[in-house]
C-alpha positions in Angstrom: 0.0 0.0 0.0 1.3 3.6 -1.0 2.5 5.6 1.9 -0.2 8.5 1.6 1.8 10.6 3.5 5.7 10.6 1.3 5.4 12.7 -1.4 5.0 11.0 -4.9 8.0 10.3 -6.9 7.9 11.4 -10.7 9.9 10.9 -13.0 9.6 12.0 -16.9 10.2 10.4 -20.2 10.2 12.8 -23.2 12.5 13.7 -25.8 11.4 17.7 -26.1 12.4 20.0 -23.7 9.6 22.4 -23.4 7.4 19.1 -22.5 9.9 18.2 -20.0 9.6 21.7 -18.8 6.0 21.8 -18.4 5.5 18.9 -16.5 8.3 19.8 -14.2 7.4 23.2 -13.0 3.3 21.7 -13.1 4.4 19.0 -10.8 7.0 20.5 -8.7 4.4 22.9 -8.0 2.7 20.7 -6.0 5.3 19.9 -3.4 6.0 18.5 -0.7 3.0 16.2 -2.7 4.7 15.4 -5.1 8.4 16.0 -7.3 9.7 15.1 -10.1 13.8 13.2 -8.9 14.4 12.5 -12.9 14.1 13.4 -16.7 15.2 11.0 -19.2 15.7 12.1 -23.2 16.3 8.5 -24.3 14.8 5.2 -23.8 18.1 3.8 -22.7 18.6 6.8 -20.2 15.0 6.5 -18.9 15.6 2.2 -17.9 19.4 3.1 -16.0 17.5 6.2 -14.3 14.3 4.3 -13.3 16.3 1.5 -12.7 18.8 4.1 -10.4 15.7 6.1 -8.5 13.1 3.8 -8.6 10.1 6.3 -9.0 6.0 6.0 -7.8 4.9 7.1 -10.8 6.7 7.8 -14.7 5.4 10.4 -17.5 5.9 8.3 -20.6 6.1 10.0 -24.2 6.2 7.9 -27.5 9.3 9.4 -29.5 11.7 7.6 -32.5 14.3 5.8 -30.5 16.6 2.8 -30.9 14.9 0.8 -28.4 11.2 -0.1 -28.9 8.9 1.8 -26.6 6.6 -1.1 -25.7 9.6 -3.2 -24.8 10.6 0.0 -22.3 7.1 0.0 -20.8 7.2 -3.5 -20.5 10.6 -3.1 -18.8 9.6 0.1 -16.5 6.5 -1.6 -15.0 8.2 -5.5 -14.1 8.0 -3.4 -11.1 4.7 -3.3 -9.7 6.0 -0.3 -7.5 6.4 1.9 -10.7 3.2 3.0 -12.4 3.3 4.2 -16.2 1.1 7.1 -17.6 1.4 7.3 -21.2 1.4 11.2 -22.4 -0.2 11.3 -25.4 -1.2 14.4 -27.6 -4.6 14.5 -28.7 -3.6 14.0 -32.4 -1.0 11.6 -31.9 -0.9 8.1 -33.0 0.0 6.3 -29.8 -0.7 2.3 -30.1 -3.0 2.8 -27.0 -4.4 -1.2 -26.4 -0.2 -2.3 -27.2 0.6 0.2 -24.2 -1.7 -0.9 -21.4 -0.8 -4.7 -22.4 2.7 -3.6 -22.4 1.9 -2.4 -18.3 1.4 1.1 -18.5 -1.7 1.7 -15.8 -3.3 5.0 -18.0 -3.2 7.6 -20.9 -3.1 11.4 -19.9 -3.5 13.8 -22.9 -1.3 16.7 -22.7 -4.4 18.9 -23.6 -5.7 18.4 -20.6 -6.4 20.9 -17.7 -3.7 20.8 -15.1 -5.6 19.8 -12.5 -6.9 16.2 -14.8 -3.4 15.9 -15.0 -2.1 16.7 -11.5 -5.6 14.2 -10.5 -4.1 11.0 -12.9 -0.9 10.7 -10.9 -2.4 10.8 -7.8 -5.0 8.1 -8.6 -2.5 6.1 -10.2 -0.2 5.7 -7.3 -2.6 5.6 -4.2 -5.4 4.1 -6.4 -3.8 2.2 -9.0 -6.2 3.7 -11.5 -5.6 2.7 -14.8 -7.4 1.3 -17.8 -9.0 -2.3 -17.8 -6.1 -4.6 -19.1 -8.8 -7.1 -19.7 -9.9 -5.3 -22.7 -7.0 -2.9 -23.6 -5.9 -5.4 -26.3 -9.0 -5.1 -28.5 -9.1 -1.1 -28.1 -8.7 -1.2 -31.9 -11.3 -3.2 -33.0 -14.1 -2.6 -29.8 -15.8 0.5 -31.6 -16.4 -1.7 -34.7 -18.2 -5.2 -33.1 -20.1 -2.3 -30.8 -20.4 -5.2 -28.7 -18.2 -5.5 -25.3 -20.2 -7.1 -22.5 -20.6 -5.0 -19.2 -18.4 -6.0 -16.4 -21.1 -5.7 -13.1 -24.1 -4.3 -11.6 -21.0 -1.7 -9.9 -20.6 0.2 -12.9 -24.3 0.5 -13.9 -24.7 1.7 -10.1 -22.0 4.5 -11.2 -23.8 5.7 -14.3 -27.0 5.7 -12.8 -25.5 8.9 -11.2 -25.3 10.9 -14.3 -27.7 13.6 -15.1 -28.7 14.1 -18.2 -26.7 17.2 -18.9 -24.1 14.8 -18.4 -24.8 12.4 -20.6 -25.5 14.6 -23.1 -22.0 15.8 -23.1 -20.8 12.4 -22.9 -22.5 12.0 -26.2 -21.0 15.3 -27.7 -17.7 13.8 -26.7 -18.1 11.0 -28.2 -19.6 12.3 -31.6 -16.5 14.4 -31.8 -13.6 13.2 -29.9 -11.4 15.7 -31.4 -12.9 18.6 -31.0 -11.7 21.7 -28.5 -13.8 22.2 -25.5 -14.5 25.5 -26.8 -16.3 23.6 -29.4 -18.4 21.6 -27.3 -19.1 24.5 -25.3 -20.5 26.5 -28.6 -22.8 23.3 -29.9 -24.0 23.2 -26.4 -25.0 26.5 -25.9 -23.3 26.6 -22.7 -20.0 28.1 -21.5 -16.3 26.7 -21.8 -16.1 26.8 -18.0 -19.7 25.2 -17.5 -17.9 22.5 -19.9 -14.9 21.5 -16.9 -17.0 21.9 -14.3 -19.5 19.1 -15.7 -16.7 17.1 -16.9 -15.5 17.3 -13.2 -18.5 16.0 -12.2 -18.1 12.7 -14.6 -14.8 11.8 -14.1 -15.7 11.9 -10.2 -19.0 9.7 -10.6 -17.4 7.6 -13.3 -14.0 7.0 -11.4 -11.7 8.3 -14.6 -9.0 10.2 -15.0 -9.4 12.3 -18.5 -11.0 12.9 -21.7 -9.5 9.4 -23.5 -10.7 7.3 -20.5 -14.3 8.7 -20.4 -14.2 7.9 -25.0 -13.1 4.9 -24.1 -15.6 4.2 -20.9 -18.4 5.4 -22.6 -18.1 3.1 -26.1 -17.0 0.2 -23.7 -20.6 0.8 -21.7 -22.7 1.6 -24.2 -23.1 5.2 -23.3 -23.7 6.2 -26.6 -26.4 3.4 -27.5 -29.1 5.3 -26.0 -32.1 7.1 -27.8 -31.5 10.6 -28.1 -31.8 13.4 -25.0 -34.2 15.8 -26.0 -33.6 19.3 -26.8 -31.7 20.6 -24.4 -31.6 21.7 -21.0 -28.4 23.1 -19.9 -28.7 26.1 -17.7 -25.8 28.3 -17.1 -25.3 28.8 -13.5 -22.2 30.7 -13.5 
């Protein structure tokens, strides 16, 4: 069990600098919670360093390398002590399903506010929050059989929590998952802040960490198989 009350130790994977940057000020920011004790530019680097400081958690980017990255995930998590989150930008091709069978315990998107992101290594380490490795490896072809049975009464228990408003947002996720929040905010008639706070809200209820979790939760669920919410009802409260 993770000692709740030693601050969490991060270490970062990523060949560009401003990235490294980022996440180092983001997360240092949060001390005595949590520090980052490493950066690594290569794969080779980051297995010696990990291997060296033996971090809680490890911010890992895809980048052309002369080691394989699913073999370095594979290698980073034999152990169980150090949890993966793959960083991934929205419109980057990461083999998703290949990196949570490789070990890695979750996918942050660097869009993502800093609090989601601050949220996913905390949950990670304390909770050991990650995606379902029990149906990571069909991530590519799930969408298309539409067909992925639900686990237990729990999770149905859990959506039966969600308003409306929220699943209607779920849906407008799901029908775009690229677009900006600003977006969503614009086809919903509501505000760009009214967006976060209600995405808040689902991530809590739902017990996920970002954007790519609650796409992948809700086509896993059947969130989107529905009938259609009717016109809607969003009220701006702020």
């Amino acid at each position: 069990m993770p000692d709740h009350r030693k601050p969490i130790r991060v270490m970062l994977i990523d060949c560009r600098p401003l990235v490294l940057m980022g996440l180092n000020d983001l997360i240092n920011a949060k001390k005595p919670r949590m520090e980052v004790i490493g950066q690594a530019i290569t794969y080779t680097n980051a297995l010696d360093l990990a291997d060296q400081l033996r971090p809680n958690v490890i911010f890992f980017s895809f980048f052309p390398d002369a080691l394989d990255p699913l073999e370095v995930v594979a290698g980073l998590t034999r152990s169980t002590e150090m949890k993966v989150l793959v960083l991934k930008g929205l419109y980057e091709a990461v083999p998703v399903g290949q990196a949570i069978e490789a070990g890695a315990r979750g996918i942050v998107l660097a869009e993502d506010p800093t609090e989601s992101i601050i949220r996913a290594i905390i949950n990670v380490h304390h909770h050991d929050i990650g995606l379902d490795r029990a149906w990571a490896g069909g991530l590519s072809g799930y969408a298309a059989t539409g067909h992925i049975p639900l686990k237990c009464n729990l999770e149905q228990v859990k959506q039966a929590r969600l308003t409306l408003r929220e699943r209607e947002l779920i849906r407008a996720i799901v029908g775009d998952p690229s677009a900006k929040y600003m977006c969503i905010a614009e086809r919903l008639g509501i505000s760009e802040h009214t967006v976060h706070n209600h995405l808040s809200n689902i991530y809590q209820k739902l017990n996920l960490i970002n954007r790519i979790d609650l796409l992948m939760y809700a086509l896993k669920h059947g969130l989107t198989n529905s009938e259609e919410p009717p016109e809607s009802a969003w009220v701006e409260l702020d």
